[in-house]
One Martini backbone bead per residue (centre of mass of N, CA, C, O) as a GRO file, in nm:
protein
  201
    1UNK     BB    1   0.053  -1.354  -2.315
    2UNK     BB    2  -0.186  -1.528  -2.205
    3UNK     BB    3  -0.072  -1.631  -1.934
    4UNK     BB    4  -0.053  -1.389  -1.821
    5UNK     BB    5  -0.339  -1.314  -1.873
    6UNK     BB    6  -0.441  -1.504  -1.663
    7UNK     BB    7  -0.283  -1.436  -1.382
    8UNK     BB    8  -0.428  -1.129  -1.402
    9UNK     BB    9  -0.723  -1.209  -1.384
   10UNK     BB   10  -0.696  -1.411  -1.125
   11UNK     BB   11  -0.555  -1.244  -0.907
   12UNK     BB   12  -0.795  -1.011  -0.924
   13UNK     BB   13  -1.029  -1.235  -0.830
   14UNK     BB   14  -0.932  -1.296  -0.544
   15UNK     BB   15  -0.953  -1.001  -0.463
   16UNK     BB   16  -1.257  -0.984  -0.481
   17UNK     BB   17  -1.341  -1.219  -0.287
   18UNK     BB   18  -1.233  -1.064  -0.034
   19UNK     BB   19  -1.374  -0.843  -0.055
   20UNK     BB   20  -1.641  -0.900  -0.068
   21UNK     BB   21  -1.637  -1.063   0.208
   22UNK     BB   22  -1.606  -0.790   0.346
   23UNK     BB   23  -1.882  -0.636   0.277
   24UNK     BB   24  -2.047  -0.817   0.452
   25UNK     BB   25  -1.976  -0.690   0.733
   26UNK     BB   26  -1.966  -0.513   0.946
   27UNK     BB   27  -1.884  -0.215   1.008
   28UNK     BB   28  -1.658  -0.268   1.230
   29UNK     BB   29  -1.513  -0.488   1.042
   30UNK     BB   30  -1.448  -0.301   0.808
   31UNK     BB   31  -1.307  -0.067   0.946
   32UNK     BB   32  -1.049  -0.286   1.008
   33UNK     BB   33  -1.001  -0.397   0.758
   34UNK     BB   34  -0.937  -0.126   0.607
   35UNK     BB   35  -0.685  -0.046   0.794
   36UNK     BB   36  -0.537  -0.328   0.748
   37UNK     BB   37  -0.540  -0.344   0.457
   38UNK     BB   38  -0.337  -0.075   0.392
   39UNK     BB   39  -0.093  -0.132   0.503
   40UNK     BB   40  -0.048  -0.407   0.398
   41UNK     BB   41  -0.080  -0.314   0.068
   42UNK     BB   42   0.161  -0.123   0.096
   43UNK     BB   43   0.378  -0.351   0.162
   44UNK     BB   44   0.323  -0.548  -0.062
   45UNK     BB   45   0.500  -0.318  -0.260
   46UNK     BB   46   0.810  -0.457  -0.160
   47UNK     BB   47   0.799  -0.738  -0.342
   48UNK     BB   48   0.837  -0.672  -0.617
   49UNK     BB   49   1.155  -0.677  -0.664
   50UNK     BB   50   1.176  -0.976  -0.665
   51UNK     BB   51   1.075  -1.006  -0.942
   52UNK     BB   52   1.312  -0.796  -1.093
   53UNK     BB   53   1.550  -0.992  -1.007
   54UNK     BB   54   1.497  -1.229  -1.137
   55UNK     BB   55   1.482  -1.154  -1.424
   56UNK     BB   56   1.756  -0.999  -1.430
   57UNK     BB   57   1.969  -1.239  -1.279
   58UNK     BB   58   1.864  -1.508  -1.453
   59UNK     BB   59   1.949  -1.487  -1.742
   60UNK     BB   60   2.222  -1.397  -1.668
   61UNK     BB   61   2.323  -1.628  -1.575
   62UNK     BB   62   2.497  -1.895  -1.697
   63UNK     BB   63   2.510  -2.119  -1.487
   64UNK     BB   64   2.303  -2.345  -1.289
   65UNK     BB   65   2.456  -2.248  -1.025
   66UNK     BB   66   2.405  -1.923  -1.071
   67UNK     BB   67   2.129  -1.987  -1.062
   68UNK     BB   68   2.077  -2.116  -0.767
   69UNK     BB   69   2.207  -1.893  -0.615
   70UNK     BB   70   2.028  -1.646  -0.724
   71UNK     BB   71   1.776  -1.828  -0.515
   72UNK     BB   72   1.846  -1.835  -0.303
   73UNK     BB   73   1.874  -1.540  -0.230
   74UNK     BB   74   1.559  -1.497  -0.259
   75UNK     BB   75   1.439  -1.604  -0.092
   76UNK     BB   76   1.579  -1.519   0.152
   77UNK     BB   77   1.524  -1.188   0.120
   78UNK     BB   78   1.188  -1.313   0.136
   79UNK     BB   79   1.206  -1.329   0.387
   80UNK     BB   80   1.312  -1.096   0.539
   81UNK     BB   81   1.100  -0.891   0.387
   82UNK     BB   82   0.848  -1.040   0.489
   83UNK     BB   83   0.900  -1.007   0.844
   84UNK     BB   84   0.952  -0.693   0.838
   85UNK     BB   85   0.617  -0.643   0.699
   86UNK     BB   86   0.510  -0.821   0.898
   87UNK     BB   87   0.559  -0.663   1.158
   88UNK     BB   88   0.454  -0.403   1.093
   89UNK     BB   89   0.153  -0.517   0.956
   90UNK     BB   90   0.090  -0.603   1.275
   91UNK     BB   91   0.187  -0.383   1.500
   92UNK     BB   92   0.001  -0.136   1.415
   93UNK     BB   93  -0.293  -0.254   1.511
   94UNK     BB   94  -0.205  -0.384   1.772
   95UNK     BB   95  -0.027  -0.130   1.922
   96UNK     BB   96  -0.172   0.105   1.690
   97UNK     BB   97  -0.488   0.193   1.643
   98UNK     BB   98  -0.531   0.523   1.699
   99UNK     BB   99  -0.429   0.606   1.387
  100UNK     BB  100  -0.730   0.525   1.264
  101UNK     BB  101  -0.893   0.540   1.541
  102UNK     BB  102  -1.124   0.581   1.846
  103UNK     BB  103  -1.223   0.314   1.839
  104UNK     BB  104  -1.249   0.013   2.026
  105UNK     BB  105  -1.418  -0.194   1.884
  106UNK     BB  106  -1.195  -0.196   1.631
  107UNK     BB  107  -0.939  -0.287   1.751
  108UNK     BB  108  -1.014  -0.570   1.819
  109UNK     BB  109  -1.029  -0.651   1.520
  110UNK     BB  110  -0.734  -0.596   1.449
  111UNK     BB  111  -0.588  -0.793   1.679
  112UNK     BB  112  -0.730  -1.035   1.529
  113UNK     BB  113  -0.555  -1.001   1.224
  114UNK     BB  114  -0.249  -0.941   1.268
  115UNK     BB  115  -0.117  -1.231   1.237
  116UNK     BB  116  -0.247  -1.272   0.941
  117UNK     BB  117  -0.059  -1.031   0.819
  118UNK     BB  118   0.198  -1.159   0.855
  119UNK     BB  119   0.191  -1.450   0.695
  120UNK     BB  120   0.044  -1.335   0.451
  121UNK     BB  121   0.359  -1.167   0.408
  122UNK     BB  122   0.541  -1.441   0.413
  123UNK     BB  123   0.397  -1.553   0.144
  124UNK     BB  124   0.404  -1.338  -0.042
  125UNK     BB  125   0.741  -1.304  -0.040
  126UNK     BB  126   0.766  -1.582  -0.161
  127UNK     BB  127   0.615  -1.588  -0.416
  128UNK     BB  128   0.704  -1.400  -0.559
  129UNK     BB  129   1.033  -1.518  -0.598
  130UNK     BB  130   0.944  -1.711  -0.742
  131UNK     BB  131   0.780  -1.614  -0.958
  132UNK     BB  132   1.012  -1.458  -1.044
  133UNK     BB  133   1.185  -1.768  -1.135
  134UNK     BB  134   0.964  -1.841  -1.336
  135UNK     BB  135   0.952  -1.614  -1.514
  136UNK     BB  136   1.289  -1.655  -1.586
  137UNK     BB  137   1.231  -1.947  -1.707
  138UNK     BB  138   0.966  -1.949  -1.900
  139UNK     BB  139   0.702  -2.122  -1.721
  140UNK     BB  140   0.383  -1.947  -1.761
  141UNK     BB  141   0.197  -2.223  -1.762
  142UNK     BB  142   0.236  -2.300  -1.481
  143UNK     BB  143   0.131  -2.002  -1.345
  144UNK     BB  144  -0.141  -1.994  -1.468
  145UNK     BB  145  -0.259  -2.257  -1.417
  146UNK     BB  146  -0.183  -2.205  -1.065
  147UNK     BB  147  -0.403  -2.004  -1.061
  148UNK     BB  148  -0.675  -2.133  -1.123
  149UNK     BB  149  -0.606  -2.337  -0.861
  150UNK     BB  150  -0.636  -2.091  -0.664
  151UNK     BB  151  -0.940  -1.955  -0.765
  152UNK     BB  152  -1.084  -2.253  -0.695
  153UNK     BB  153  -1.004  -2.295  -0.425
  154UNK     BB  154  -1.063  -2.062  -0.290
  155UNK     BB  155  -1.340  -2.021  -0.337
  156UNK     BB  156  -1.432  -2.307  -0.148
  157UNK     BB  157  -1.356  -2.157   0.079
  158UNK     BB  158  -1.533  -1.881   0.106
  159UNK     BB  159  -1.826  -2.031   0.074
  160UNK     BB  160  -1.802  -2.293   0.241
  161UNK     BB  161  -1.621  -2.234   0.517
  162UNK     BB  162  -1.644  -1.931   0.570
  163UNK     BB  163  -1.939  -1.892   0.538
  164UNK     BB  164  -2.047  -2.184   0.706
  165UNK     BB  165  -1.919  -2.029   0.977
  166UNK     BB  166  -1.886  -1.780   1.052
  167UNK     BB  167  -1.599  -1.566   1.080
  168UNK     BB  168  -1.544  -1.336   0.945
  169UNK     BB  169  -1.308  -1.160   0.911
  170UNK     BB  170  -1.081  -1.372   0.995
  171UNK     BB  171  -1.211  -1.543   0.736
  172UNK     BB  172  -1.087  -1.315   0.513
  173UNK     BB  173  -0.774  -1.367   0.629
  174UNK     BB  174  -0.760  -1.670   0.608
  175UNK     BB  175  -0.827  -1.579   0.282
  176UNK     BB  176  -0.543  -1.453   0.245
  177UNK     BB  177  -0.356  -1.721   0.348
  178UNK     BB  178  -0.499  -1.916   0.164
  179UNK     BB  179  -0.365  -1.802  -0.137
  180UNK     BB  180  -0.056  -1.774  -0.055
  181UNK     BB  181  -0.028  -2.053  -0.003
  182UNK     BB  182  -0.109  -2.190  -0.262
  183UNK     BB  183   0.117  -2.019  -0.418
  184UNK     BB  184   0.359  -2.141  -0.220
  185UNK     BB  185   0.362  -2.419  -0.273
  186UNK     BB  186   0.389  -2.424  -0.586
  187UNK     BB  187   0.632  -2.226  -0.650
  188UNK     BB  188   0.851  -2.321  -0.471
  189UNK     BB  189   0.822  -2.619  -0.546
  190UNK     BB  190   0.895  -2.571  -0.884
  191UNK     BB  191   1.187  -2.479  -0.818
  192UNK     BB  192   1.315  -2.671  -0.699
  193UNK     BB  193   1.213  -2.901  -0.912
  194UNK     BB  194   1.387  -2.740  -1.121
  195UNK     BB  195   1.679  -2.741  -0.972
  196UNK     BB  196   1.704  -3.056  -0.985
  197UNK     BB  197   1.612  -3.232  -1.189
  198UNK     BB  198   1.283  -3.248  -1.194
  199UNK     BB  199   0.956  -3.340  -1.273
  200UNK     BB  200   0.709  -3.129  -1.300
  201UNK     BB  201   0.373  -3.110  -1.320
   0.00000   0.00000   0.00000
């Protein structure tokens, strides 16, 4: 229980950093945030099922090569529902930002981080997948391990690049795609180099 308890403990403070320098943005800033970050988090409770796929079908799977297919058609899933939550979660903002407010101002700040929350919605769904893959294969301490180095490296984005840079929202949104890049390119990299039959770091 460990590993998952650190998994769980880093994700959250993740999400923590994000949200912390979302609070510092000006008023028409947070409430566009605040806006796009709604939709954007309804649609990424739609990649969880891909993670009890994993769970489920992985252990199921008798031989590593149906247990390789069954990776294959995982990822593959993850960028369909990746692309299609993301295009949603995209172009509400940018299209119908009228849904959530009258100002204009308002508007703007949203439609500058709509690309932003497709990729990181791209992102997500690829990590979700694998991680889901490294869950059923009882990976747990690479799992673990990979988050503190997400939750560190996250950090010295956030702190130094965005904050030093003064990017505002964008900034937000930008440590927001590069906390799922950290993490989609851990678990995708270890998936991969796991079922090639070498050894991952």
């Amino acid at each position: 229980m460990a590993p998952l308890g650190v998994t769980y403990v880093c994700k959250n403070i993740c999400y923590i950093l994000l949200q912390t320098a979302a609070a510092s943005l000006s008023l028409v800033q947070l409430a566009a945030h605040q806006a796009v970050f709604s939709v954007w988090n309804l649609l990424a409770f739609t990649t969880g099922p891909l993670e009890q796929t994993a769970l489920s079908y992985i252990p199921a799977a008798k031989t590593e090569r149906q247990q390789q297919s069954v990776m294959h058609m995982l990822l593959g899933l993850a960028g369909c529902v990746g692309l299609l939550c993301g295009l949603i979660a995209s172009s509400i903002p940018a299209l119908i930002p009228q849904l959530f407010t009258k100002d204009p101002a308002v508007w703007i700040h949203m439609g500058k981080v709509a690309p932003l929350a497709l990729l990181a919605m791209l992102l997500l769904a690829a990590d979700v997948g694998a991680t889901g893959v490294l869950l059923a294969k009882r990976d747990l301490t690479y799992v673990a391990r990979a988050y503190v180095v997400t939750l560190t490296t996250l950090w010295g984005y956030m702190a130094f690049v965005v904050s030093g840079c003064g990017w505002g929202l964008t900034g937000v949104w930008s440590g927001l795609v590069f906390f799922f890049g950290a993490r989609c390119i851990q678990s995708v990299s270890r998936v991969f180099w796991m079922f090639n039959g070498q050894d991952a770091p």
